[in-house]
C-alpha positions, 0 to 999 in steps of 0.5 A: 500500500503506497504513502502519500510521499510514494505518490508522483506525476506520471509524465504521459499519462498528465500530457495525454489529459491536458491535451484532451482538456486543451482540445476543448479549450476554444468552446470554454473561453468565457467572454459573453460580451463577445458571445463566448460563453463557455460550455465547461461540462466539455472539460469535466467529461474528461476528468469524470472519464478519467476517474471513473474506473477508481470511483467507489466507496473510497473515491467519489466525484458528483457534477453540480450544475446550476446552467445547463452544460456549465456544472461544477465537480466535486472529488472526494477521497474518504478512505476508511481511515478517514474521519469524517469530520476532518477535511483538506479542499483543493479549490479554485482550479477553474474549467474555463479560459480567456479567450485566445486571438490565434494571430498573436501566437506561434502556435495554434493556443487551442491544440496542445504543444509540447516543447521539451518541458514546456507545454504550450495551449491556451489554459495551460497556465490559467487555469487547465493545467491545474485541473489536469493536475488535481484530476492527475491529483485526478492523478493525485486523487487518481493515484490516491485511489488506485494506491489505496492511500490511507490518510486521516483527512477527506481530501477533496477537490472542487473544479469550479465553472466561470471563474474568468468572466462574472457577466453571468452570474449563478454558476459556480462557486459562489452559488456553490456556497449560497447552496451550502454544497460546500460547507463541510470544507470549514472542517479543515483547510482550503487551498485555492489552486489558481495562482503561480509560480510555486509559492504561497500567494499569502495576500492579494489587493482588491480592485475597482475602477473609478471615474472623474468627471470635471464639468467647466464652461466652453468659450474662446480661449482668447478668453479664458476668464470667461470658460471654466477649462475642463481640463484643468479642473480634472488635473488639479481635482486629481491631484487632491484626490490623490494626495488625500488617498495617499494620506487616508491609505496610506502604507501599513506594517503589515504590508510588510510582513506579508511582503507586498511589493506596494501600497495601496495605489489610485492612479488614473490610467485613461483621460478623455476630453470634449471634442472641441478646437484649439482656440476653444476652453474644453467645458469637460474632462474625464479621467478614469483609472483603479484603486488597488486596495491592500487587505488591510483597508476596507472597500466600502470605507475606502468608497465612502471617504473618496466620495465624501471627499469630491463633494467637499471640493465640490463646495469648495471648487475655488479651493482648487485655483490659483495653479493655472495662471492668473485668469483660470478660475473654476466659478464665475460669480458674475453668472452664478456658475461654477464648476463640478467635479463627480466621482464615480466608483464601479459597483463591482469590485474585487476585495482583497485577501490577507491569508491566515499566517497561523493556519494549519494548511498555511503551515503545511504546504510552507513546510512541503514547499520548502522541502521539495523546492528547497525555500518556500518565499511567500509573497503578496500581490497588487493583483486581484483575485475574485471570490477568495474574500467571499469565501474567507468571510464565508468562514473558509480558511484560505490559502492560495497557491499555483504552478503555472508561470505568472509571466504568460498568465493571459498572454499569448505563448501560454504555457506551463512547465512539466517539471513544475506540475511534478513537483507540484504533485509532490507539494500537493502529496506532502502538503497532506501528509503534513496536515495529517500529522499536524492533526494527530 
């Protein structure tokens, strides 16, 4: 009977699988404002092929659908020297892709390639190749089985519908939570496998997007003293805006500790104007951009200052002159006009996450890490991630983590490395075993 330490990747049998998802990979790309709706049953029929011969008592995998053709899948190793009540989730392996423009690549993203040790195809990275694992975890849930790998956990895996695109909402796995269909994964530790690079990802930042409207006066810019300049109203008001974010959300020790690159940032990314002439005050200017929120701030206090802060400027716009020269003004009294700024946040919006440096799955997979690679390095990111902070809230305790290569996530040329996939199987393994003897 094999341990969980006996347990490897078998390179063949991984490469036949991810070329099978990758063969699909062009009907799950998931942007429905381009009529791309992914169909990810065409995914989790391979992997329930692939388990099917080990499926009994021990090892069990239930489709979950909410849309037609769009299911979930959840595996569940239960040995009998399981306990019942004791569990280690494997979450976030998603089945369907970003869309893919094959001009852009070398090669054709919707077959698989298979270069020395790398793997190129649309998904191999973010996020089939993870699902190829943990289905190879289907070899590591597959080798559990065929193995008869006796643990003291439930290991569990769920593959997860439309985790690129929310446009559509009730399919995967946030419904999987309002449906409670997962809420015996509070019994343990809960690893989201959708990261890179082969290190714990202990923090991500939230993300939302904002725009600034500055609305002034057309006139002849031989008369400026006459025009409230658009233009100009947006610049200064932004550069007030960003002063007081800087200010309110600022830097914070525990950015440190969780090794964030940066703070909290507002940037502007985007600026567009009224089309008027050049011999003409511009009466409107917009400026968009993002917040990239650390963890450690709260979104909608985050919303709520800003905005109370433009309608203080608002009532006090000329708080705003004095930088343009001496005849740009942002009111005219002698028309009871001013000019007016307004600040709008999208209403969706990612939330950030801080991982739990005490949990016992955080200690686990650091430890197994360190062991197969030789170092763990955990870090953070400015990026975001959706559903994590939902699910952390939700009352799971997460830790994130991946294999592929963070440089070609999205991109054109995406691949993954065989070599990480193996030892990915190892950490998985090990991570396990070490959870298992944590809890003795």
């Amino acid at each position: 009977m094999a341990t969980l330490q006996d347990l490897t990747l078998d390179d063949k049998e991984y490469i036949e699988l991810l070329r099978k998802l990758i063969s699909v990979s062009e009907k799950v790309q998931n942007a429905p404002g381009l009529g791309l709706i992914p169909q990810e049953n065409l995914v989790s029929d391979f992997v329930l092929e692939e388990l099917k011969p080990f499926t009994g008592s021990e090892l069990s995998v239930e489709r979950v659908e909410f849309v037609a053709g769009r299911g979930n899948v959840i595996i569940k190793y239960a040995p009998a020297s399981a306990s019942s009540g004791k569990t280690l989730a494997l979450v976030g392996a998603h089945m369907d892709v970003v869309p893919a423009n094959p001009e852009g690549w070398e090669r054709d993203p919707f077959t698989l390639a298979v270069e020395g040790d790398k793997l190129y195809g649309r998904g191999t990275t973010d996020c089939l190749g993870h699902v190829a694992l943990l289905t190879c975890l289907s070899v590591l849930f597959r080798e559990l089985a065929k193995h008869k790998v006796q643990t003291k956990t439930q290991v569990v895996c769920v593959l997860i519908a439309s985790e690129e695109n929310s446009e559509i909402e009730g399919v995967g796995v946030e419904t999987l939570m309002e449906s409670g269909k997962i809420d015996f994964l509070k019994n343990g530790p809960v690893f989201w496998v959708d990261c890179s690079d082969s290190q714990p990802c202990i923090g991500t930042a939230g993300a939302i997007t904002w725009t600034l409207k500055a609305t002034g006066k057309l006139f002849h810019s031989g008369l400026p003293n006459l025009g409230i300049n658009g233009l100009e109203l947006a610049m200064d008001a932004m550069t007030k805006i960003q002063e007081y974010f800087y200010k309110e959300f600022g830097p914070v020790d525990k950015e440190k500790e969780y090794n964030y690159s940066c703070p909290s940032t507002m940037k502007p990314t985007r600026m567009e104007s009224s089309v008027n002439g050049l011999n003409q005050i511009p009466p409107w200017a917009k400026i968009a951009g993002d917040v990239r929120l650390s963890p450690f701030y709260d979104m909608k206090e985050m919303i709520t200052k800003m905005t109370g802060f433009v309608d203080d400027l608002n009532a006090n716009i000329t708080s705003l002159e004095g930088n343009r020269g001496p005849v740009s003004k942002y009111t005219l009294p002698d028309e009871n006009r001013k000019g007016k700024l307004e600040l709008v946040f999208d209403k969706s919006y990612y939330e950030g996450i801080a991982c739990s440096l005490d949990s016992i799955g955080y200690k686990a997979l650091h430890s197994a890490i360190s062991n197969v690679l030789g170092e763990a390095k955990p870090f953070s990111i400015s990026g975001s991630l959706p559903l994590v902070r939902d699910m952390q809230r939700g009352g799971f305790d997460l830790t994130l983590v991946g294999f592929g290569k963070s440089s070609v996530y999205h991109g054109d040329n995406e691949y993954c490395q065989l070599s990480d996939m193996k030892d990915a199987m190892k950490i998985l393994a090990l991570t396990i075993a070490n959870f298992d003897a944590a809890e003795e």
